[in-house]
C-alpha positions, 0 to 999 in steps of 0.5 A, spaced: 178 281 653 178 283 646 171 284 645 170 287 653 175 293 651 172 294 644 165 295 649 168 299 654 171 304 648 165 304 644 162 306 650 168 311 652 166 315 645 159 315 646 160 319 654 165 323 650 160 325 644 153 326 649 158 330 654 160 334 647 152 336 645 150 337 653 155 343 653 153 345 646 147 345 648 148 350 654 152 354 649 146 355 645 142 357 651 146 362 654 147 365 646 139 365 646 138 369 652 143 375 651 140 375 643 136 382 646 140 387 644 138 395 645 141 399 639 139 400 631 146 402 627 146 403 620 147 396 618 141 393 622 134 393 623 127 391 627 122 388 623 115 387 625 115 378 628 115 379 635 123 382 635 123 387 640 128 391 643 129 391 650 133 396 654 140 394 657 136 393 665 130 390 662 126 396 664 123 397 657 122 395 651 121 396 644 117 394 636 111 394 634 104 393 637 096 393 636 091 397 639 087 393 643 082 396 641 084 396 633 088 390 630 088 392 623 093 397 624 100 397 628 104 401 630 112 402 633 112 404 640 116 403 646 113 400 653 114 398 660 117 391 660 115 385 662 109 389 664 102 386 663 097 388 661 102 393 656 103 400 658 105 404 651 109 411 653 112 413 647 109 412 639 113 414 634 107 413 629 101 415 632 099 420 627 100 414 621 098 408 623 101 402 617 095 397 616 096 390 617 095 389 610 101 393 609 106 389 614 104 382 610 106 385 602 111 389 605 119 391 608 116 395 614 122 395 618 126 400 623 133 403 621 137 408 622 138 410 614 141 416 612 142 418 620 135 419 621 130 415 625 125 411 620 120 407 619 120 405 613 117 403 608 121 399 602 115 400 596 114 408 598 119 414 599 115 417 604 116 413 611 111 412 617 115 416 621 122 419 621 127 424 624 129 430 621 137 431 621 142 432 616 145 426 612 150 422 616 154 416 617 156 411 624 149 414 628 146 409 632 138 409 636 139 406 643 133 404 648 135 406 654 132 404 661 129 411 662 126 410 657 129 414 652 131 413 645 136 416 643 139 417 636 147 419 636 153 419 633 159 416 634 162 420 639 155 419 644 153 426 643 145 425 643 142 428 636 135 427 638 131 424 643 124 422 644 124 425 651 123 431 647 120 429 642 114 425 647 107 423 645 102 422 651 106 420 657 111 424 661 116 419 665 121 422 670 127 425 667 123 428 662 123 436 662 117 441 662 119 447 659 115 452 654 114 448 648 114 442 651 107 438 649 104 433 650 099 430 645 093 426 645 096 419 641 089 417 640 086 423 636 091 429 636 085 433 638 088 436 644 095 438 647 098 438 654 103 444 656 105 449 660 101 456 660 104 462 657 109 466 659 107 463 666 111 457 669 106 456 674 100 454 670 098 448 665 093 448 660 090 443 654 089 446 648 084 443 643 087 443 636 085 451 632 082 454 639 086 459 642 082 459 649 084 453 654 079 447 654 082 446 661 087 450 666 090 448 672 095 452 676 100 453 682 102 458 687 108 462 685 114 459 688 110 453 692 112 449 686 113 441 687 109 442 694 102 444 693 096 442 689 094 444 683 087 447 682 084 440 678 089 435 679 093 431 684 099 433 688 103 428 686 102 431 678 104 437 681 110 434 684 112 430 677 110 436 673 115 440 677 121 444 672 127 438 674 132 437 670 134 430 668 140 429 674 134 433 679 130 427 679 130 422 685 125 418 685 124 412 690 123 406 686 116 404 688 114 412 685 119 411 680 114 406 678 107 409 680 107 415 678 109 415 670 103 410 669 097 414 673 099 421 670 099 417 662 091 414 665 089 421 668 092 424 663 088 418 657 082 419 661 082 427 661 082 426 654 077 421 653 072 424 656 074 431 652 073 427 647 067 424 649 064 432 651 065 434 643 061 428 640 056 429 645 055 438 643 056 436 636 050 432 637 046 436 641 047 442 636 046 439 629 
């Protein structure tokens, strides 16, 4: 009877101990999937081995990333999430891309530093990329599901945005208004934006001419509805001068028409590209 009691205990402690690891082993789990986080503040960072950020409804994310086209360079941008293959909105640096070769010798990070958005750099003073706001504490970035990032102090009060600050995308809740451009992320040659003094017109600028390369234009008081001479309805529709809480989109256009205006826009600027190699060839 002894050695049975004795067998029954042993056996007792081990139920207890495989229960104990089972229920630790959930908790790591559960610790593991809510580990993405959304905000940068002064006393964290994003580093380039595949950490991201991801928005609070998994609808973007953000870190760095490789052209397809080039991987010995890298970048920090935002892009949809979960999406394949990855469809970048927003680059942060697309003017000064960092070696790959940099990235393995050095502590290239996003911060907060300073109140401002940087990317940084510890061997150099001068960062890839950063906003320029006056010298504070407690600000924070946030990814937002809109796509957004948004730098703010500790009351919320948003001291800069990449909505207002955009590379080659428009993604809904954005705001065309005069000043507001879109740049070609690949070379930088061309900018898209509204005609001035004139609401109705949108044109793309080479970079040192003052003549349009390409005009697009609508009906005075017509806009959101009709067709632009040179691009489609729904660009129209998109372009249109909304305000961010005026923006309603079903949720099938929300998807598609951001995507189909960063390709038709890409294209357009490819093909200019392309068209200025070429009259450069035929004219030397």
């Amino acid at each position: 009877m002894l050695l049975l009691a004795q067998v029954a205990g042993k056996f007792y402690v081990m139920q207890l101990i495989s229960n104990f690891l089972l229920l630790l082993l959930a908790v790591l789990v559960i610790l593991c999937s809510c580990d993405a986080r959304s905000t940068i503040d002064g006393s964290s960072k994003l580093v380039d081995n595949e950490e991201t950020l991801v928005s609070a409804g998994e609808k973007f994310e953000m870190g760095f990333f490789s052209d397809d086209r080039d991987q010995l360079r890298r970048f920090v941008g935002i892009w949809y999430y979960n999406m394949s293959p990855r469809t970048v909105v927003w680059v942060a640096n697309w003017n000064r891309p960092i070696p790959v070769s940099r990235i393995k010798n050095e502590d290239i990070s996003v911060v907060v530093e300073d109140g401002n958005l940087k990317v940084y750099n510890s061997n150099s003073s001068t960062p890839y990329f950063s906003t320029v706001l006056d010298s504070a504490s407690n600000r924070r970035v946030e990814l937002l599901d809109t796509g957004n990032l948004v730098l703010v102090d500790e009351s919320g009060a948003r001291l800069w945005q990449s909505f207002l600050n955009p590379t080659d995308t428009f993604l809904p809740g954005m705001k065309m208004g005069m000043g507001f451009k879109l740049t070609d992320s690949r070379s930088g040659k061309y900018t898209f934006q509204m005609g001035e003094g004139d609401n109705n017109t949108y044109a793309i600028f080479e970079t040192g001419v003052d003549i349009p390369y390409w005009k697009g234009s609508v009906p005075s008081g017509i806009s959101g509805t009709s067709k632009f001479s040179k691009m489609p309805a729904y660009l129209t529709y998109l372009l249109s001068n909304f305000n961010e809480s005026d923006v309603k989109y079903s949720g099938a256009m929300e998807e598609i028409h951001p995507i189909i205006f960063l390709n038709i826009l890409r294209s357009i600027f490819q093909v200019m590209s392309m068209a200025t190699a070429v009259s450069k060839v035929l004219d030397s």
